[in-house]
C-alpha positions, -999 to +999 in steps of 0.1 A: +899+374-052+914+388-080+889+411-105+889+403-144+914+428-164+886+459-179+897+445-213+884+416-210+846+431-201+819+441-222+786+456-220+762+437-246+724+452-257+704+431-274+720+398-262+687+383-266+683+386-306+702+365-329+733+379-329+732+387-294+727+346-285+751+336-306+782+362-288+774+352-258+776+314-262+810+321-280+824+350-256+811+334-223+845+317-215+867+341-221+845+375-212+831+390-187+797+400-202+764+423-189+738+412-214+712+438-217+679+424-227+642+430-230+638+397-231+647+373-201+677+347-204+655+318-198+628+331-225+654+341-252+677+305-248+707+326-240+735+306-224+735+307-184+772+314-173+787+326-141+808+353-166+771+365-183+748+391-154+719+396-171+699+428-167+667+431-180+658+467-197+642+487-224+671+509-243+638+533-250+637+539-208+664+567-205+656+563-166+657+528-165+688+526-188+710+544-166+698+530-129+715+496-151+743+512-164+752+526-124+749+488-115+775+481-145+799+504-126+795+498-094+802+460-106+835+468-119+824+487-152+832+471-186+857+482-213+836+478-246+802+482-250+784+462-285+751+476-291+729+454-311+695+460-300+676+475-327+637+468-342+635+464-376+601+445-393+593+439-430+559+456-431+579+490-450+559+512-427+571+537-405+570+520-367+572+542-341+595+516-326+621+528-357+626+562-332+622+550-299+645+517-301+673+529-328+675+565-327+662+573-288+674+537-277+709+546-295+714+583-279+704+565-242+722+542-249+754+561-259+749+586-226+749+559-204+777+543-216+798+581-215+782+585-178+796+549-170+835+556-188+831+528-217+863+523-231+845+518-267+812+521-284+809+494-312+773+500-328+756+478-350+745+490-385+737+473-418+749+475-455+711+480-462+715+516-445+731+525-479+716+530-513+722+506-541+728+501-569+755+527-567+771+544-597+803+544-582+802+508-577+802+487-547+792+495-512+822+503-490+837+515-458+835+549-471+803+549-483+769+571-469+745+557-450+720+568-478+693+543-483+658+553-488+638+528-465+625+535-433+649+512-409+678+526-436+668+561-422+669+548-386+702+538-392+717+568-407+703+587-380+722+561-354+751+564-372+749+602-369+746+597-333+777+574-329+795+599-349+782+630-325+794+612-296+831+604-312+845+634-295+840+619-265+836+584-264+859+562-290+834+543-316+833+519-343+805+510-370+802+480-378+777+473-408+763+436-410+751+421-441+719+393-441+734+367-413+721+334-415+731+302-395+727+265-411+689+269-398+686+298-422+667+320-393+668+355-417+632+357-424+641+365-462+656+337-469+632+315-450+606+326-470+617+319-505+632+286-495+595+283-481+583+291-512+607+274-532+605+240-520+568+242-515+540+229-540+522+265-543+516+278-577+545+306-567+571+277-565+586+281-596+581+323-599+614+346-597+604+386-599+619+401-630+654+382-641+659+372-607+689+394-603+681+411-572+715+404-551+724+410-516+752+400-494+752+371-467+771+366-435+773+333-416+768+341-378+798+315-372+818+342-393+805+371-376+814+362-340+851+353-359+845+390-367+841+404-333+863+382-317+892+404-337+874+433-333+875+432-296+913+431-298+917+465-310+909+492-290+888+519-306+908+550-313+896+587-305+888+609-334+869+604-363+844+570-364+858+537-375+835+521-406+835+486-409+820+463-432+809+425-416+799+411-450+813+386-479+824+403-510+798+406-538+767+395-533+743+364-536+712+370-562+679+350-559+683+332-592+719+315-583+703+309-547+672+294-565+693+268-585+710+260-553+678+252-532+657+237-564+695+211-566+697+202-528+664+195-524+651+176-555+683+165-568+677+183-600+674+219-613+640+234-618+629+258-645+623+287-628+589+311-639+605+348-645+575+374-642+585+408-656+589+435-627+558+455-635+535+422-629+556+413-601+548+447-581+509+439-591+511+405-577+528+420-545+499+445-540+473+417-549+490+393-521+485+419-498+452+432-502+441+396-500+465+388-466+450+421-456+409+412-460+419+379-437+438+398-416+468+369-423+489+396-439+518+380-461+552+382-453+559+396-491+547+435-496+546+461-520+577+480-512+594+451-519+589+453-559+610+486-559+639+460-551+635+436-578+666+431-599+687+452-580+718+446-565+737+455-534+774+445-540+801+451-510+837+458-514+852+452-475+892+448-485+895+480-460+878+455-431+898+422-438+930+438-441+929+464-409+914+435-390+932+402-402+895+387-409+881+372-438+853+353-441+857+314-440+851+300-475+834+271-460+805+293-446+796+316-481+761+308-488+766+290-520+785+266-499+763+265-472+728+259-484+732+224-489+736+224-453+703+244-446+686+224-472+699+190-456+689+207-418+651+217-433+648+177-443+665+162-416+651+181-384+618+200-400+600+207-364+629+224-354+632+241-385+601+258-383+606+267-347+635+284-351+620+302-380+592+308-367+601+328-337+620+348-359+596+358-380+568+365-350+576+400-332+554+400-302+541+433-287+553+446-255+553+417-230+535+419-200+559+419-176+582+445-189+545+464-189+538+454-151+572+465-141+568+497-160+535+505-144+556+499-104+582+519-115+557+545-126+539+543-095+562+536-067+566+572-052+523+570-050+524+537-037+553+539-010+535+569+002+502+556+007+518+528+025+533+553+049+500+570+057+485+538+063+511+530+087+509+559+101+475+550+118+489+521+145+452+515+154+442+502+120+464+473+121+493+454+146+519+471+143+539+462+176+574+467+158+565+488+128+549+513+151+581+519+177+601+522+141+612+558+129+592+573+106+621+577+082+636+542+085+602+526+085+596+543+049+630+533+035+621+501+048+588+496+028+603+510-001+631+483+001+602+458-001+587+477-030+618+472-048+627+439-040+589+430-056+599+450-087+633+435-094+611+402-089+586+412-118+621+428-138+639+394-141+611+368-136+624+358-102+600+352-073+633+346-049+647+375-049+618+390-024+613+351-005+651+348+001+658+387+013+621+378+038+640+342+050+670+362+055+658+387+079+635+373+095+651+362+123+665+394+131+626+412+128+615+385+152+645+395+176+636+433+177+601+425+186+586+424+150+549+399+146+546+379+121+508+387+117+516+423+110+544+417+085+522+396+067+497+423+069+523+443+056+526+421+026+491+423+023+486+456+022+513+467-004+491+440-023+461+457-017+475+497-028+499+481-057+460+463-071+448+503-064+473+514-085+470+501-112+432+494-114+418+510-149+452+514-161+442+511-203+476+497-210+474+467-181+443+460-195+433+420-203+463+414-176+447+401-144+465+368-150+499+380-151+492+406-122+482+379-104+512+359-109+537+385-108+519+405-075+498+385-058+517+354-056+551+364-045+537+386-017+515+355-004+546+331-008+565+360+012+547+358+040+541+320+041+575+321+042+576+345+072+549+327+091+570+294+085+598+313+102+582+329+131+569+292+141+602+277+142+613+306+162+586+305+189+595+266+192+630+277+193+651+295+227+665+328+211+698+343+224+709+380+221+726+385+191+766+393+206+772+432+198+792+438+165+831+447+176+853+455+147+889+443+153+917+470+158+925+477+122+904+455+104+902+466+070+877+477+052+860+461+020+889+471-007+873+488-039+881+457-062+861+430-036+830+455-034+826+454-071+829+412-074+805+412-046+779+430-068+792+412-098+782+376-083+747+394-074+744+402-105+751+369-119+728+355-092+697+379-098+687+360-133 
């Protein structure tokens, strides 16, 4: 079999966002892609495709990071990496999430993709990392990432990364402006079309002239826009700016009108409250969202904003890539199409919206599997000791082990049970215990003390993490990630030891490698580890 040409594989971080989705589902046919996620593929509604291995990982766990980056090479390795994954929320507040994900994420990220020979580092920014209004004019390739707001700092500070790292790894930049699709899903937008179309008393109201302007990107036009940047190779030297953006920009007023037409069939009058009330009524909204702990999604920090305007000038872009974007998909264009999707398909609407709006905290199984990797070493070797002591438990096949291969052995078990909690996957462990199980029963293993086995890594796992503060509330889920797979592990074992005892068993014939058989050729090993990766989802 044949492996993929490098060029035609690519490394993808947050492939479970928007963006991320949306790449996938277009690249899938024609790439070979490792989607890196927090999230898993089922969860997120990513696409399921024998070209997509999906490994499930925090970019904020240096460790974890590069144990899957050494899985991306032993599979082959990729040629581009995109990095998308990034946190970014609309409370204006400084998250600690703002260093962890897109400065820490970004520099873990960029060291495993130099320890793993990337052939390029595309990295995700945004327009909003720079200032604007700008004196000078319009926002550029050229110009500093020099915006004042908290995920504008985060950015500068990735970009500053990207550009550290160009001396040894070629990268690109790649600042986005607001993407949309035709079910809206960019939480600004969302909300004044919300608001807009809604009967509330703020239906009609604009802050100040209703001039503040940004630019839009339909998500069709910016997979158009990788799609050509993939073609070109990123060069060594200096960092490669580019701007994923229409020209101009969009300001509420014009998208106002717009909405107010498709909706109603006729304009509305819009209400225009000068800027200083408008920053009151923020502060009001939120002292009130605040006392009913139902914050809103508009806040203060957004009144500094009103009336201004963030034009783009991206001729550099189009012409070095060939791309423009499609006239068909510029938001005053589009909306109707939004407008038409809210009335048509409304539940869906809101769902979509809805989860993009909602940023859930840490989930549970990402802090399960953080707690095992945590503990394994403690665990493992408690396991050992226990074993150890051959007149605590029946350990006819376990006990005539040696020490060192019956520890590597436990661990292997360990790990199968964490990649389980990793990627949601109960099968992982049951089909690896159905596997061997024959071969256990052949050398003399029980079946009563490998499911006391499976017991007992149970038993010091539930030690473990007992009074842990941040597993607290999750007895449910430890349940369901621990308890049950170990208990469906060794149903499964104790199903296969009864068909063998009902069963003759003959000697296995001894292994004989022909003269000059050859051995697994470099390009074979890494498809084999490629279609397990594909598998492990």
């Amino acid at each position: 079999m044949s492996s993929r040409p490098p060029d035609k594989t690519i490394v993808l971080t947050g492939a479970s966002g928007f963006v991320g989705r949306h790449l996938l589902e277009d690249l899938k046919a024609d790439y070979r892609i490792f989607a890196i996620a927090r999230r898993s593929q089922h969860d997120c509604g990513a696409p399921i495709h024998p070209n997509i291995a999906w490994m499930r990982v925090d970019i904020g766990d240096r460790e974890g990071l590069a144990r899957t980056f050494r899985e991306v090479a032993t599979a082959g390795g990729a040629r581009f990496l995109v990095h998308l994954a990034a946190y970014y929320d609309f409370t204006g507040r400084d998250n600690p999430e703002y260093r962890r994900t897109n400065v820490e994420g970004t520099r873990n990220v960029l060291e495993a993709a130099l320890a793993s020979r990337i052939g390029g580092f595309i990295f995700a920014s945004s327009v909003a990392a720079c200032a604007f209004p700008r004196p000078e004019g319009p926002v550029d390739e050229t110009t500093p990432p020099d915006g004042e707001h908290v995920y504008a700092w985060s950015k500068r500070e990735g970009e500053r990364l990207v550009r550290q790292f160009a001396a040894l790894i070629p990268t690109r930049i790649a600042r986005f402006g607001a993407i949309y699709s035709d079910w809206c899903e960019y939480p600004p937008l969302y909300v004044f079309l919300r608001t807009w179309l809604g009967s509330g008393p703020r239906s009609r109201v604009l802050g100040g002239r209703g001039e503040m302007a940004i630019p839009y990107i339909h998500v069709r036009d910016l997979v158009a826009f990788f799609r050509r940047l993939l073609v070109f190779p990123c060069d060594p030297g200096p960092t490669d700016v580019l701007v994923a953006s229409t020209e101009g920009s969009t300001s509420l007023r014009r998208l106002f009108d717009l909405a107010c037409q498709s909706y109603y069939g006729r304009r509305r009058t819009p209400l225009f409250v000068p800027a200083l009330l408008a920053r009151l009524g923020l502060l009001m909204l939120d002292l009130g969202g605040r006392a009913i702990r139902r914050p809103p999604f508009e806040r203060p920090w957004m009144g500094s904003y009103i009336d201004r305007r963030l034009e783009v000038d991206n001729q550099r872009t189009r012409e070095r890539l060939g791309w423009s974007p499609n006239p068909r998909f510029q938001i005053e264009r589009r909306l109707p199409f939004l407008i038409e999707r809210l009335k048509s398909e409304p539940f869906e609407w809101l769902a979509r919206n809805t989860a993009v709006l909602t940023r859930e905290p840490m989930r549970p199984d990402l802090r399960i599997y953080h707690a095992l990797l945590e503990g394994e070493d403690q665990v493992v070797a408690a396991l050992a000791k226990y074993l150890a002591r051959p007149t605590e438990g029946p350990w006819t096949g376990l006990a005539r082990m040696d020490p060192a291969e019956r520890d590597w052995y436990v661990r292997l078990l360990y790990r199968l049970l964490l990649n389980s909690v990793q990627n949601s996957n109960r099968m992982l462990l049951l089909n690896y215990l159905a596997m061997t199980a024959r071969r256990r029963f052949e050398l003399g293993f029980t079946g009563e003390e490998l499911g006391q086995l499976l017991d007992r890594i149970g038993t010091e796992i539930r030690s473990w993490v007992a009074g842990r503060r941040d597993l607290a509330g999750l007895d449910r889920e430890l349940h369901e990630r621990i308890t049950v797979p170990l208990e469906l592990g060794k149903d499964e074992l104790l199903d296969q030891y009864e068909r063998f005892a009902n069963s003759p068993v003959e000697p296995p014939p001894p292994a004989v490698a022909s003269p000059g058989e050859p051995q697994l050729a470099p390009g074979q090993l890494a498809e084999t580890i490629w279609q397990c990766l594909v598998q492990r989802r």
